[in-house]
N, C-alpha and C positions, 0 to 999 in steps of 0.2 A: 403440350399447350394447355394452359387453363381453361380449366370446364363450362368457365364463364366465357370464355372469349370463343372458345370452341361452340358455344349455342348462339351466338350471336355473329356468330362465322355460317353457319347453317341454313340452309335451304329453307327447311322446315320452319327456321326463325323468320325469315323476311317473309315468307307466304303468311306465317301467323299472326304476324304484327300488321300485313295488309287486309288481313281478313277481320283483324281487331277493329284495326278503324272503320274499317264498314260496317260491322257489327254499332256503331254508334247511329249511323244514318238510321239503321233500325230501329236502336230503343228510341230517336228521338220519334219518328214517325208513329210507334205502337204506343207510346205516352201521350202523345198530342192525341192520339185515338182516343184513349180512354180518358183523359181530363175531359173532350169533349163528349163520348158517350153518357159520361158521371151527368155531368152538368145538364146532360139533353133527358137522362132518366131520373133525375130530382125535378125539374119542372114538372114532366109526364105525371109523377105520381100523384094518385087521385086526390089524395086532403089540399096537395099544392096547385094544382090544374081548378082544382075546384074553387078554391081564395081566389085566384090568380082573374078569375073571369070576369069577377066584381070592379065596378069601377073604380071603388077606393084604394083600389092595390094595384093601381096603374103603373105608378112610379115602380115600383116592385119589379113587374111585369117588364116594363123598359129597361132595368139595370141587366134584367136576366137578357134581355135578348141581348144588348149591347154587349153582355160577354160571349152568347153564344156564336155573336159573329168575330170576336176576338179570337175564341177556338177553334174555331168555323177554320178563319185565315190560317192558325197555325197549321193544323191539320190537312190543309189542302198544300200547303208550301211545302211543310216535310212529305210529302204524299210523292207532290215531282221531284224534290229532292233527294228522297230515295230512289227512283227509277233513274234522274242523270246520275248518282255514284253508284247505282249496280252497274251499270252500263261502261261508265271510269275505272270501272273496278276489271272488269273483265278486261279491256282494253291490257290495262296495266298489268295483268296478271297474266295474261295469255298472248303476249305480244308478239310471238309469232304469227303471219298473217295468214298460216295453213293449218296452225293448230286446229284439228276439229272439233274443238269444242266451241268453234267460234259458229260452227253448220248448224251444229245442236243447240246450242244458247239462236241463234237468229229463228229454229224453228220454234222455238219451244216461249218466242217472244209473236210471231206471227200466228200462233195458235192461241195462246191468253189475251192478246195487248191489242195487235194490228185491226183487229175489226172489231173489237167488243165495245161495245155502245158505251156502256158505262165508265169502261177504264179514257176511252174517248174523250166523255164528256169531263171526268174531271180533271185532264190533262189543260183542255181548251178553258174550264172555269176560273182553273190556275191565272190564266190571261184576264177572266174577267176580273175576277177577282182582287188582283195584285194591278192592274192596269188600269180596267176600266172606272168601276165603285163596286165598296161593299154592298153584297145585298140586302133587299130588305126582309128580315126575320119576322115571321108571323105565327102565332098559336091560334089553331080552330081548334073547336069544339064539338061535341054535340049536343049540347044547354041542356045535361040532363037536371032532375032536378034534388039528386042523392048524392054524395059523395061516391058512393058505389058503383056508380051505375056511368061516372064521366068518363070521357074517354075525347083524349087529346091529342093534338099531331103539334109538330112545328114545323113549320113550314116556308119554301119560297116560293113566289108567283110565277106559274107559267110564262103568262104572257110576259111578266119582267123580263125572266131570262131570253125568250125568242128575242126580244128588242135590240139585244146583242148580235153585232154582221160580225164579230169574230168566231162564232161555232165555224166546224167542219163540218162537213156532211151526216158523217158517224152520229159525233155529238149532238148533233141538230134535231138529228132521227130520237135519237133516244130522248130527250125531251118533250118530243113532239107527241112521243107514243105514252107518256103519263097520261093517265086517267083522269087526273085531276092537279094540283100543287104538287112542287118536288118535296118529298119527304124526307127531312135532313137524316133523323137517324138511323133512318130504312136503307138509305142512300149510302151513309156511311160504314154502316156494319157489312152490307154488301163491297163495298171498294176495299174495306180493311180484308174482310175474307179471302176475297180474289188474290192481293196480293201477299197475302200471308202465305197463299197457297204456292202460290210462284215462288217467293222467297224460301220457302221449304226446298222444294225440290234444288232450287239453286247454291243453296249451301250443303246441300248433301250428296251434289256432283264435285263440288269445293273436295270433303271429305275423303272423297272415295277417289278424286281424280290423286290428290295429292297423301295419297295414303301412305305411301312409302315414307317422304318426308315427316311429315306428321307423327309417324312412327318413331321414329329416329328424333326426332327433337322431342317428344317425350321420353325417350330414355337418356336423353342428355340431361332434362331438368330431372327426371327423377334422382341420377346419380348426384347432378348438382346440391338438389336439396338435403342428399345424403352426406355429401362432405362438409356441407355447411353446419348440419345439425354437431357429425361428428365434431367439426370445430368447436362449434359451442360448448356440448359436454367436456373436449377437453380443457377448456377454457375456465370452465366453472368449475371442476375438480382441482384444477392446480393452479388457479389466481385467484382473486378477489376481484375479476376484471366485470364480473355477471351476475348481477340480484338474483333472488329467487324469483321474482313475478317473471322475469326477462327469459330465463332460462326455464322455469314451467312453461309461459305462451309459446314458446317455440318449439319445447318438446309433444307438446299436446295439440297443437295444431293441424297436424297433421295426421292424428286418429281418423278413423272413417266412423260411420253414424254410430254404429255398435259399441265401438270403443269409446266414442266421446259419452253415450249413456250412460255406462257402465261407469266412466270415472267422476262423471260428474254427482252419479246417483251413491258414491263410497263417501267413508268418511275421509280424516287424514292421513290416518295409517294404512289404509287401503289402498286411497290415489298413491302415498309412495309406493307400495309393494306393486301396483301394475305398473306403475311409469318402470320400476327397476326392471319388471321382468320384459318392458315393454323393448327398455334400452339393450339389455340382455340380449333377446332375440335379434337384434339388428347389430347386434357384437360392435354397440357406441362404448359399453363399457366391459371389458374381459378380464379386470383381477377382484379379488374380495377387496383391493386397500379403495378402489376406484366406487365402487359399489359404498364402502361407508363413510367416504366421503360424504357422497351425496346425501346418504339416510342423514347425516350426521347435522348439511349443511338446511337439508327441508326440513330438522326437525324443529319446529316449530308452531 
């Protein structure tokens, strides 16, 4: 069987192209974090917090907020949308209805998720948010009178949010129990950490449950990769089918950190004598006619 069709025949293949695509709900949600963090700690800063207070830099002041609630929205949507595809994910991946990791995954969602105020509330804002109206964006201060010495919040109104009958109880409580306005970026570095935290551990039960596979489908790509390369070398010592740039990026791509240093840091008579010896060692190439070939065809 072909080594291609053999990896995509593979266990190891469908668990890791299901765990690919999950792996995207994440980067969109941990990007949505930080374009919104960015944005919340550029206002914050004190030369800007400080313009920003003045009335002439109003308009200013309202374009920033109007994005902070554009990122606000994204961040809160990829938020729940990460927790429905981990949840789709596990379904789909653990489809037996006795597997235990379904005990494990329900406790270990009833110990982070099921009571915790915060994760609560921003499941339920999802609803205001996306439902009800955006909310309103505000910057206090405390009018000091030095750049140095200001110090800013952004913020939304308590009492705004209580005026919403869609909280839960959870959710309710923890609003209720601020000391003052919800603190957007206090708010949000806390809900990114929580679930970063869970995502951790959940992908590295992923790992460890399906470790066998995963093993086994790395050493189908590795050999894969190996017959491909060989292909190439032969390719390029007895056709004219493969430039040089085509056949260096493919032989050198695959260097580990050390080796990519080393060859990038030689001149050109160097990078050829370690590519040769590099090809050497992985016996791509085994006579002297194959070996000056190559010197013959990178000399350049």
């Amino acid at each position: 069987m072909n080594i291609h069709v053999k990896i995509k025949s593979s266990k190891g293949y469908v668990i890791s192209q299901k765990i690919n695509q999950f792996y995207l709900s994440k980067y969109v949600f941990k990007h949505n974090y930080l374009e919104l963090k960015g944005h919340l700690e550029k206002q914050l800063a004190p030369e800007l917090a400080f313009k920003l207070r003045h009335a002439d830099h109003r308009d200013e002041l309202h374009e920033l907020q109007l994005e902070t609630t554009r990122f606000l929205h994204n961040f809160i949507a990829s938020a729940i949308s990460l927790v429905d595809h981990t949840r789709v994910f596990r379904m789909d991946i653990f489809q037996n209805a006795n597997d235990p990791f379904h005990t494990e995954y329900d406790a270990a969602i009833k110990e982070n998720f099921t009571d915790n105020e915060l994760t609560n509330f921003i499941k339920d804002f999802r609803q205001y948010f996306l439902h009800t109206k955006s909310p309103r964006i505000s910057t206090i201060n405390n009018l000091a009178d030095a750049v140095k010495d200001i110090k800013a919040s952004i913020v939304i109104d308590k009492v705004e949010l209580l005026a919403f009958s869609g909280w839960k109880s959870t959710a309710k409580k923890y609003i209720e129990e601020l000391s003052g306005p919800l603190d957007v970026l206090s708010t949000i570095n806390d809900y990114y950490e929580w679930v970063i935290k869970f995502q951790g551990w959940f992908e590295k039960r992923q790992t460890e449950i399906f470790h066998t596979e995963l093993k086994e489908l790395n050493k189908l790509t590795t050999e894969a990769i190996h017959e491909d390369l060989k292909t190439i070398v032969g390719q390029f010592v007895n056709t004219d089918m493969i430039d040089n740039d085509f056949f260096l990026s493919n032989m050198t791509r695959y260097f580990d950190a050390d080796q990519k240093k080393f060859y990038e840091k030689a001149n050109h008579t160097g990078k050829v004598n370690f590519l040769i010896a590099a090809l050497q060692l992985k016996k791509f190439i085994t006579t002297p006619q194959e070996e000056r070939v190559i010197r013959e065809k990178l000399a350049y």
